[in-house]
DRENZADREN-312832 format. One line per 5 residues: their letters; for each residue z, y, x of N, C-alpha, C. Coordinates in steps of 0.001 Angstrom, whole numbers, plus 500000, padded with zeros to 6 digits. Atoms other than C-alpha are relative to their C-alpha. Example, Ala and Ser with C-alpha at 12.3 -4.5 7.8 and 13.67 -1.06 7.14 Angstrom:
BEGIN
AS = 500000/498810/500890/507800/495500/512300/500000/501200/500900 | 499940/498810/499180/507140/498940/513670/500730/501090/499230
//
This chain:
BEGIN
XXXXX = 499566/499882/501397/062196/796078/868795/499517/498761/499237 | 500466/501316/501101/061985/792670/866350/499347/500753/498852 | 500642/499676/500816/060271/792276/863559/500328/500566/498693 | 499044/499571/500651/063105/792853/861325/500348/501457/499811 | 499926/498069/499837/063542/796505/862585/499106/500465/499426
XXXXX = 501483/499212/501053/059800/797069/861284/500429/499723/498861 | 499851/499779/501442/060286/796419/858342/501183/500195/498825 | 498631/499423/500465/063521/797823/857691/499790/501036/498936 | 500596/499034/500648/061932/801210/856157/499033/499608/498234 | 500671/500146/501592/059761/799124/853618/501235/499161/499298
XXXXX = 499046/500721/500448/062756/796965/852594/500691/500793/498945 | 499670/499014/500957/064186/799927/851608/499780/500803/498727 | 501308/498803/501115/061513/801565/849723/500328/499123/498861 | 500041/501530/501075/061207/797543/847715/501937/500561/499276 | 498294/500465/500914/065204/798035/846805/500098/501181/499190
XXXXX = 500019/498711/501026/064605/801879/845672/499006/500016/498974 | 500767/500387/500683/061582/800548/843836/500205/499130/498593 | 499636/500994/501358/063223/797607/841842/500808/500899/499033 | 499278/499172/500633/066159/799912/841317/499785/501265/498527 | 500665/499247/500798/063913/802469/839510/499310/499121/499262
XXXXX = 500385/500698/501131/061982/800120/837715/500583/498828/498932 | 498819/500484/501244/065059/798248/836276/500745/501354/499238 | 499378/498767/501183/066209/801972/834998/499264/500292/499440 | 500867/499862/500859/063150/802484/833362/499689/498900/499293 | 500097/500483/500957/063073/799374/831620/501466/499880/499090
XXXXX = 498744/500138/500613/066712/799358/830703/499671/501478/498989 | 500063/498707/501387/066053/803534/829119/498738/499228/499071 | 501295/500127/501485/062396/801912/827300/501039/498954/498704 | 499018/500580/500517/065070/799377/826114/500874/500665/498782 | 499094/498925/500706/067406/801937/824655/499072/500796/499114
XXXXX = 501305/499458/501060/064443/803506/822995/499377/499585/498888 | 500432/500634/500737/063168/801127/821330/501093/499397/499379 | 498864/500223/500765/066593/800559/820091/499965/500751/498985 | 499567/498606/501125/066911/804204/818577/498967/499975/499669 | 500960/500191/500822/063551/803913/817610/499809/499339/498693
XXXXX = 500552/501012/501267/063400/800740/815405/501613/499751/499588 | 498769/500085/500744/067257/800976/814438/500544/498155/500074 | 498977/501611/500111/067985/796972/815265/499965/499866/501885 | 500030/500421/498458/068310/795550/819106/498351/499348/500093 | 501169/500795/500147/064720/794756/820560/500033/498634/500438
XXXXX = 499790/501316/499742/063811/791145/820699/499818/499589/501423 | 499858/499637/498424/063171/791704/824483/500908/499960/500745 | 498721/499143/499058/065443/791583/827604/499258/500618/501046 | 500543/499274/499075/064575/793837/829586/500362/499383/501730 | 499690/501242/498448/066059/791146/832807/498671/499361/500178
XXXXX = 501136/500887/499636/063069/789168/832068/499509/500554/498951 | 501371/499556/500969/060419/791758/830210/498714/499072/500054 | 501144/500618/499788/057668/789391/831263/499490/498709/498494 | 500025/501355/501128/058140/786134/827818/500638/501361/498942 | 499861/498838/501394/057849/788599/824538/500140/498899/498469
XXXXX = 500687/501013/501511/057635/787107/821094/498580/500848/499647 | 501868/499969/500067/054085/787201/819801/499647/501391/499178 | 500311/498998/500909/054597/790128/817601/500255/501338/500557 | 499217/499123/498788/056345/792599/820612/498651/500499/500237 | 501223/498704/499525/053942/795597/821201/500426/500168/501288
XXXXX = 500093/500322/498479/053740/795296/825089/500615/501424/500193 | 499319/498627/499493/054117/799467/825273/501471/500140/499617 | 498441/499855/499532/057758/798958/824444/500347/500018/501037 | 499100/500202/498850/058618/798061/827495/499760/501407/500889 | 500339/498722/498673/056935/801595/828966/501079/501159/499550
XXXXX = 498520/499059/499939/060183/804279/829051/498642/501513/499289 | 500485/498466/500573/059253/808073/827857/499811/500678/501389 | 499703/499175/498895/060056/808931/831481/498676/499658/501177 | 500767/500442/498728/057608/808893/834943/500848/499107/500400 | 499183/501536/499148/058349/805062/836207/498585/499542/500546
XXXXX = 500884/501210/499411/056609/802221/838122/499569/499379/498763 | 500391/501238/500833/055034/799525/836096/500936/498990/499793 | 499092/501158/499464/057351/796903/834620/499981/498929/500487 | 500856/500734/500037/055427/794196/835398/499296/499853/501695 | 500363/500118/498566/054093/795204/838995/500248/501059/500725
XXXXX = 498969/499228/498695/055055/796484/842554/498559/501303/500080 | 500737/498532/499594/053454/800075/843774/498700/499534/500765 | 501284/500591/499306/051207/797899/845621/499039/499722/499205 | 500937/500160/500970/049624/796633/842919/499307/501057/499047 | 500393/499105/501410/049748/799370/839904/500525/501452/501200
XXXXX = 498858/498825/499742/050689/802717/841362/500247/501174/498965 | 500100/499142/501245/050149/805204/838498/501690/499969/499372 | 498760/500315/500584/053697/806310/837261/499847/500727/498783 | 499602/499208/501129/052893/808316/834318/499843/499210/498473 | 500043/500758/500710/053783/806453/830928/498524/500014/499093
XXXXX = 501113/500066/500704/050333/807285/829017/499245/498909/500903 | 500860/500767/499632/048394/805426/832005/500896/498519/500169 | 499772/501141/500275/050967/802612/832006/499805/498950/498822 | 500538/500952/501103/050387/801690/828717/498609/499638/499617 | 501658/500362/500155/047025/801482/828768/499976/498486/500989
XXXXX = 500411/501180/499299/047076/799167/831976/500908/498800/499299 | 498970/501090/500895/049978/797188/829460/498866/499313/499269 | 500947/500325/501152/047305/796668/826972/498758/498924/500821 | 501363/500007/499409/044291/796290/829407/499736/498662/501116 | 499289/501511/498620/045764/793557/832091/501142/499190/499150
XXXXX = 499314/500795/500985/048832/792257/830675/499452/499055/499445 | 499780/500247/501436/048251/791654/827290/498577/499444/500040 | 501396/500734/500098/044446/790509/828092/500338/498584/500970 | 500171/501008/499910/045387/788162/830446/501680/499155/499849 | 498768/500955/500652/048826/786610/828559/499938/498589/499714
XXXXX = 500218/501182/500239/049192/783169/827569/500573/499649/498887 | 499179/499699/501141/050377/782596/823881/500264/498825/499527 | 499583/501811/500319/052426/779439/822712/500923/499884/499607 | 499095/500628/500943/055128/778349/820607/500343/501572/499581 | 499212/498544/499837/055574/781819/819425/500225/501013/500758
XXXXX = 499623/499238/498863/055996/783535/822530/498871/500435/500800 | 501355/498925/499193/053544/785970/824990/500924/500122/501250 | 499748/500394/498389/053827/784863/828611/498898/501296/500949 | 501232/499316/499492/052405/788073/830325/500305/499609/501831 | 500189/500166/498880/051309/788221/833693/500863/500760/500833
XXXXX = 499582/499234/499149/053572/789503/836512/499592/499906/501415 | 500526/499892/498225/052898/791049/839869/501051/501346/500595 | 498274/499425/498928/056612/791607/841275/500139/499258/501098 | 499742/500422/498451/057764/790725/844489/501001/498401/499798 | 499443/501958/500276/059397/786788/842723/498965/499307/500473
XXXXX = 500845/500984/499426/056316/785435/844207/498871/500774/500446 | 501247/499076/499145/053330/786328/846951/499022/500152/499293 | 501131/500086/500609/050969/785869/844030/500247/500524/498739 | 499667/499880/501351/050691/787346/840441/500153/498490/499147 | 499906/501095/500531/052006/784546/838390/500554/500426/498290
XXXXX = 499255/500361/501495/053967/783365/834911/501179/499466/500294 | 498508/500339/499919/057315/783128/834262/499960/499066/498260 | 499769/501095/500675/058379/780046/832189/501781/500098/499116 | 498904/499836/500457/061229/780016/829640/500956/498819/500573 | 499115/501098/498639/063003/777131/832544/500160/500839/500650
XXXXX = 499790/499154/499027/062770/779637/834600/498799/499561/501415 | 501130/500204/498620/059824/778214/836868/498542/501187/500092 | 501023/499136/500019/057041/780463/837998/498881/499165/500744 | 500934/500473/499520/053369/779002/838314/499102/501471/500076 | 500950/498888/499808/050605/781371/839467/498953/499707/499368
XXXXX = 501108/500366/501149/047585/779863/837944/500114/500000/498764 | 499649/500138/501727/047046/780262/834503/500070/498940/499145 | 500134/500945/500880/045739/776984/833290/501346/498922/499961 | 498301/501137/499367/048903/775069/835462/500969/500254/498878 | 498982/499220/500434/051191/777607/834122/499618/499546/498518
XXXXX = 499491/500570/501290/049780/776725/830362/500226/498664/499778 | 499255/501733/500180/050057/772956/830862/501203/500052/500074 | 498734/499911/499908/053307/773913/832189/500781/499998/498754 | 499092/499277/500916/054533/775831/829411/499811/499011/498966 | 500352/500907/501601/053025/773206/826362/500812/499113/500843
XXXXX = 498959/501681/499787/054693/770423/828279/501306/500447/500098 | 499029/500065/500131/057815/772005/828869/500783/500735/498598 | 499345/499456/501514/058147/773753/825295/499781/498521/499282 | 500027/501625/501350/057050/770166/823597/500847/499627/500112 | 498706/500778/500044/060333/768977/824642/500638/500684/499164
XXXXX = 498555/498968/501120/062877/771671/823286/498760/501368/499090 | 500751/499330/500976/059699/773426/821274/500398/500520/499122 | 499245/499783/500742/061368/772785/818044/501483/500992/500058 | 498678/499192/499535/065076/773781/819486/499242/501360/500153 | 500738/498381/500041/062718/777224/820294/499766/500702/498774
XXXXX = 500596/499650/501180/061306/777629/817177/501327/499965/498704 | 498803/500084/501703/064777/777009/814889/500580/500873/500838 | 499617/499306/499495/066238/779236/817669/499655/501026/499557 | 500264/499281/500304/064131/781633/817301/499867/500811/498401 | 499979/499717/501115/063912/781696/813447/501595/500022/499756
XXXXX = 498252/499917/500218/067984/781611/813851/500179/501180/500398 | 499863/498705/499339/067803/784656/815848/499211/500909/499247 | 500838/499261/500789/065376/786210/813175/500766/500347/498832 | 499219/500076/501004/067586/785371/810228/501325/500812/499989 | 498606/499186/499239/070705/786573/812195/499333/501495/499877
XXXXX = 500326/498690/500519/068291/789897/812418/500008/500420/499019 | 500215/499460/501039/067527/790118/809309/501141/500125/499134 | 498870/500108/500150/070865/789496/807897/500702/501111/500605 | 499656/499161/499627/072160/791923/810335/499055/501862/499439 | 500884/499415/500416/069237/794488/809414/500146/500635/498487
XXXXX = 500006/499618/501518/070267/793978/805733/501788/499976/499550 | 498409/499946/499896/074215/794266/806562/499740/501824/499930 | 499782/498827/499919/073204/797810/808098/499394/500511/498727 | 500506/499123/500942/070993/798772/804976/501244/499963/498863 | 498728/499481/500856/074091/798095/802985/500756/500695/500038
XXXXX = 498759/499040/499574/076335/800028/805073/498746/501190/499794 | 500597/498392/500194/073680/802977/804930/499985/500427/498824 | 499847/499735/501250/073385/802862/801363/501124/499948/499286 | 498603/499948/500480/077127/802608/800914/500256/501452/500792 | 499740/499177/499465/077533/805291/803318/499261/501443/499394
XXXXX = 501131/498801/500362/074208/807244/801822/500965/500451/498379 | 499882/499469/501359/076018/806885/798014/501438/500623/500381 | 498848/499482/499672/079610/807663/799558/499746/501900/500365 | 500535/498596/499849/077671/810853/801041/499893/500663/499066 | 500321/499423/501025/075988/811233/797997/501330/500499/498979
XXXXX = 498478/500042/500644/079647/811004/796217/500634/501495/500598 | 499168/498993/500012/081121/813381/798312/499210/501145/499692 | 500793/498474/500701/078165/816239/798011/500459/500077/499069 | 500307/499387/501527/078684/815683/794040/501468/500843/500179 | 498435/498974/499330/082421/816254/795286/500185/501363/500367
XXXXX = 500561/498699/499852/081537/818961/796960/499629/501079/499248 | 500375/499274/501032/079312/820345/794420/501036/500819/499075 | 499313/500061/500900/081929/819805/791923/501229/501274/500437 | 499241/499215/499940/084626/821406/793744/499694/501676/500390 | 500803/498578/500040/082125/824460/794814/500410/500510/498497
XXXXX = 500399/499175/501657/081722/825238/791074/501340/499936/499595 | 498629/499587/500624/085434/825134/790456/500379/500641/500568 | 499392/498713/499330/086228/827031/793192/499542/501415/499563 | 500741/499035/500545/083391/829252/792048/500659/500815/498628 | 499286/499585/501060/084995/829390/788526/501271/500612/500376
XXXXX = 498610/499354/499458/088498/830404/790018/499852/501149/500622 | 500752/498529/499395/086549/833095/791893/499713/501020/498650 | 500313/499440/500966/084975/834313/788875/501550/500228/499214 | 499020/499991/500465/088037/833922/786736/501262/501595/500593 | 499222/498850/499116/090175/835996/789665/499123/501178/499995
XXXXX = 500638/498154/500374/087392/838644/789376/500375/500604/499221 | 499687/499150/501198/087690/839451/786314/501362/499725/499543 | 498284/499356/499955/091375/839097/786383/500509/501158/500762 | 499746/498925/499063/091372/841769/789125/499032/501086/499539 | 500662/499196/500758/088708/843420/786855/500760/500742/499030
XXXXX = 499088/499951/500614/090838/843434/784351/501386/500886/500224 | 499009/499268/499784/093841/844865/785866/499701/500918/500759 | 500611/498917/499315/091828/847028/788033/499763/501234/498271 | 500133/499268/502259/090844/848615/783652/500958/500134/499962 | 498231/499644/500317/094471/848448/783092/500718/501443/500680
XXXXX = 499712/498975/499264/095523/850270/785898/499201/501103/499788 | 500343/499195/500571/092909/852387/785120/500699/501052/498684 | 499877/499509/500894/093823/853353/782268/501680/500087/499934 | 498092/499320/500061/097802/853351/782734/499702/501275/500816 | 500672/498853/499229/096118/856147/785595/499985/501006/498812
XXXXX = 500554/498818/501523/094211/857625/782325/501492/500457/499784 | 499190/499989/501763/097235/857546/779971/501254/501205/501314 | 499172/499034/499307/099719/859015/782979/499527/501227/500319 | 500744/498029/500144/097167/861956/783487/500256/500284/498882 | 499724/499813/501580/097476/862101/779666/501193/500806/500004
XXXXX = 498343/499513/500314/101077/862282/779710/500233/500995/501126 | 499645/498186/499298/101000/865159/782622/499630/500561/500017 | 500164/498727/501008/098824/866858/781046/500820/500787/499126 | 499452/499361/500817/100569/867055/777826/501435/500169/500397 | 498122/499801/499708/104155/867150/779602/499356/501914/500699
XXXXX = 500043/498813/499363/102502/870093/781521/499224/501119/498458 | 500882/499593/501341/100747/871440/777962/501522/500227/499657 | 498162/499475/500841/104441/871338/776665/500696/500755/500776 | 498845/498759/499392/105957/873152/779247/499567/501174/500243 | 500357/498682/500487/103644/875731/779048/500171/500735/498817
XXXXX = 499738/499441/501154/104167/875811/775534/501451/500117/500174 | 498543/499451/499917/107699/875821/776211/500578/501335/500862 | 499837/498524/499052/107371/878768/778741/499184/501263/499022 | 500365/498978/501071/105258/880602/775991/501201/500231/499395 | 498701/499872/500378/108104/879866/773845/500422/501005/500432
XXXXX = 498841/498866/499270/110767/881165/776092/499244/501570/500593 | 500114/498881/499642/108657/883849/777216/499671/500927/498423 | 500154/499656/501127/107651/884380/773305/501349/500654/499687 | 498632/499559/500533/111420/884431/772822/500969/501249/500678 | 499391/498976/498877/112111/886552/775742/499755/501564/499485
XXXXX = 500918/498524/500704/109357/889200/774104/500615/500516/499028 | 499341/499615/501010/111060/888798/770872/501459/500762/500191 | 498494/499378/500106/114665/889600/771891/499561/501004/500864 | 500048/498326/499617/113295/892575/773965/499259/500756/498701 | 500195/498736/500996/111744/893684/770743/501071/500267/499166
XXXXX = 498407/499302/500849/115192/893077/768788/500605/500704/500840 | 499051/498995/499200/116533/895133/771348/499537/500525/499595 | 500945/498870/499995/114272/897628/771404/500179/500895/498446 | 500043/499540/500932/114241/897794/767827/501281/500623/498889 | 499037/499778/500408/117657/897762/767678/500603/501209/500375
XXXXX = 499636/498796/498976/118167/900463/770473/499000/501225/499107 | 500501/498902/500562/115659/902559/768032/500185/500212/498480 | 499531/499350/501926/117226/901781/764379/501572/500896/500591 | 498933/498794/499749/120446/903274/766523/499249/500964/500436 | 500107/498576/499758/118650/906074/767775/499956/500402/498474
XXXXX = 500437/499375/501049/117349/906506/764482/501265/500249/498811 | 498782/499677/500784/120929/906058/762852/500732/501731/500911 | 499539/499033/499169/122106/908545/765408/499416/501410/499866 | 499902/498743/499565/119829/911013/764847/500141/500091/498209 | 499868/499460/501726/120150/910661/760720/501465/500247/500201
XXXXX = 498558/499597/500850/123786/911219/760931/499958/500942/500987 | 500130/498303/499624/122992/914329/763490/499139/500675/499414 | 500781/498846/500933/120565/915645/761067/500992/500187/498307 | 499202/499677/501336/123144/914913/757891/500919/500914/500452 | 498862/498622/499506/125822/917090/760042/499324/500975/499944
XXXXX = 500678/498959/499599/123355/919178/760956/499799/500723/498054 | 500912/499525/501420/122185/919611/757343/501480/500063/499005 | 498154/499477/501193/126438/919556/755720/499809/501337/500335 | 499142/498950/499071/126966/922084/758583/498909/501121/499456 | 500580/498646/501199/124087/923973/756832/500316/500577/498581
XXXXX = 499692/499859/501768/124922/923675/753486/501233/500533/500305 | 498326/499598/500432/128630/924356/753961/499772/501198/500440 | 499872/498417/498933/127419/927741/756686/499225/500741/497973 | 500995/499087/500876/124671/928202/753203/501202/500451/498549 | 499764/500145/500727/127552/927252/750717/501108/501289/499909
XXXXX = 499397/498881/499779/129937/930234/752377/499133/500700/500054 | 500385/498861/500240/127116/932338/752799/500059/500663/498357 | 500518/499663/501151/126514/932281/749212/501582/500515/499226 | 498513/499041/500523/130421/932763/748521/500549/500994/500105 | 499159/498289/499419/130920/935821/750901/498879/500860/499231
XXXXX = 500733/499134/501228/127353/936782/748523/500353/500407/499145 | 499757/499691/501566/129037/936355/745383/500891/500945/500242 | 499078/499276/500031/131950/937993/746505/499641/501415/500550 | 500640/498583/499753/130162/940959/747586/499061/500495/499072 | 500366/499549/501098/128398/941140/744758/501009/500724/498997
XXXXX = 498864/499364/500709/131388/941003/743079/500620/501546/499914 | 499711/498816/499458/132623/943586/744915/499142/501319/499593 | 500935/499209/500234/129549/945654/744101/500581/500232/498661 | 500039/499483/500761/129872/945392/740892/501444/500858/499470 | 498818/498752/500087/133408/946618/740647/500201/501110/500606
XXXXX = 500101/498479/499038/132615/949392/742544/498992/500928/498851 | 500864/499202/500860/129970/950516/739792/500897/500429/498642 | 499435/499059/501074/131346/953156/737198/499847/498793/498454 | 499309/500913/501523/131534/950931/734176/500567/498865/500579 | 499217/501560/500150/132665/947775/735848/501440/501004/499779
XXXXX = 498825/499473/499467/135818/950361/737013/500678/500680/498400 | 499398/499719/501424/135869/951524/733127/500603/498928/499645 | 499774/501179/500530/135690/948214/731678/501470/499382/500551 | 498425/500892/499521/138698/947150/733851/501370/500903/499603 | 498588/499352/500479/140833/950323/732908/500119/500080/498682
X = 499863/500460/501270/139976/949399/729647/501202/498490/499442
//
């Protein structure tokens, strides 16, 4: 088996290693985006050259990662509280600081030794090399760095004070529509109210057309009782003109059978008293002087 075959297994590990520790600086990246609301001044391609003011724990993610900065060999600790400490503690103690910029130390697999990465792109391992390096090759394009960099600051800030306009156009547009809002709440509100007591209102109405139609069938039913009194009043009455009529005829009926009754006496009393006289009569011409007196 070559030597190639051995170390096939760690090759692997190194490519699942970078892999993960370029996704954990690309999410600390994104973080420190939504964090500080502008792009950080960082690339996360080459986290190692910061500007001087770059808080080193940016570059550590929220998530369990490697170190950005060094291989498992070196750092192994993946949990972000102890990375930032060794950020602070190594790093950032032994950095190199110059035209503006923070040259930290890396110990990745770009070279067999922890070294410095150079804004050329050269990597020295020693520190003092590496800062001769860096003063001699920033004294050339130094300046060009430094108007760069204050071009790329200005451009932030400019951009920075583009978005605070758009937020505060957006915050008073907000604010605009709430009053909007507001505004049309409380008119809708009023139209609510309004329709209440319009449906209040005719809800009373109706009421009371309710009332007034009980009213009126009451007194329609009040009148037709009085109109059935009436007719039964009138009914009572013409059975008493009957009645009274059926008893002034009896009562004619029986006065003109008591006036017969009472001729038919007088005329039986008015012959008795004639067949009297005439038997008186009779008497007396039967008595000795009437019988003179007449042959007289």
């Amino acid at each position: 088996m070559s030597d190639h075959d051995d170390d096939f297994p760690l090759n692997q590990f190194t490519e699942v290693d970078n892999i993960w520790r370029r996704s954990c600086r690309e999410l600390a990246w994104c973080e420190a985006l939504l964090e500080n609301g502008e792009i950080p001044s960082w690339s996360y391609k080459c986290p190692s050259i910061l500007l001087k003011d770059t808080d080193e724990r940016e570059l550590v993610s929220s998530q369990n990662g490697p170190c950005p900065l060094c291989s498992q060999h070196s750092f192994a600790p993946n949990f972000p509280c102890k990375i930032k400490k060794h950020m602070l503690g190594f790093h950032k103690k032994h950095s190199i600081m110059h035209a503006g910029k923070k040259h930290l130390r890396c110990r990745l697999g770009c070279s067999l030794r922890p070294h410095y990465h150079c804004t050329c792109g050269k990597t020295i391992t020693e520190k003092f090399r590496a800062l001769r390096h860096i003063q001699s090759c920033t004294g050339k394009e130094g300046i060009e760095h430094e108007d760069q960099e204050e071009r790329d600051k200005e451009e932030r800030d400019e951009d920075k004070e583009e978005e605070d306009e758009k937020d505060e156009e957006e915050k008073d547009e907000e604010e605009g529509d709430e009053e909007k809002k507001e505004k049309d709440k409380e008119e809708r509100d009023e139209d609510k109210e309004e329709e209440d007591e319009e449906d209040e209102e005719e809800e009373e109405k109706d009421e009371e057309e309710d009332e007034d139609e009980e009213d009126e069938e009451e007194r329609d039913e009040d009148e037709e009782g009085e109109d059935e009194e009436e007719e039964e009043g009138e009914e009572d009455g013409e059975q008493r003109d009957a009645d009274e009529e059926e008893d002034d005829e009896e009562e004619d009926e029986e006065y003109e059978e008591g006036e017969e009754k009472f001729e038919s006496v007088a005329e039986e009393e008015d012959k008795n008293e004639d067949v009297s006289d005439e038997e008186a009569d009779g008497e007396e011409m039967n008595k000795p002087w009437k019988r003179r007196e007449t042959k007289e």
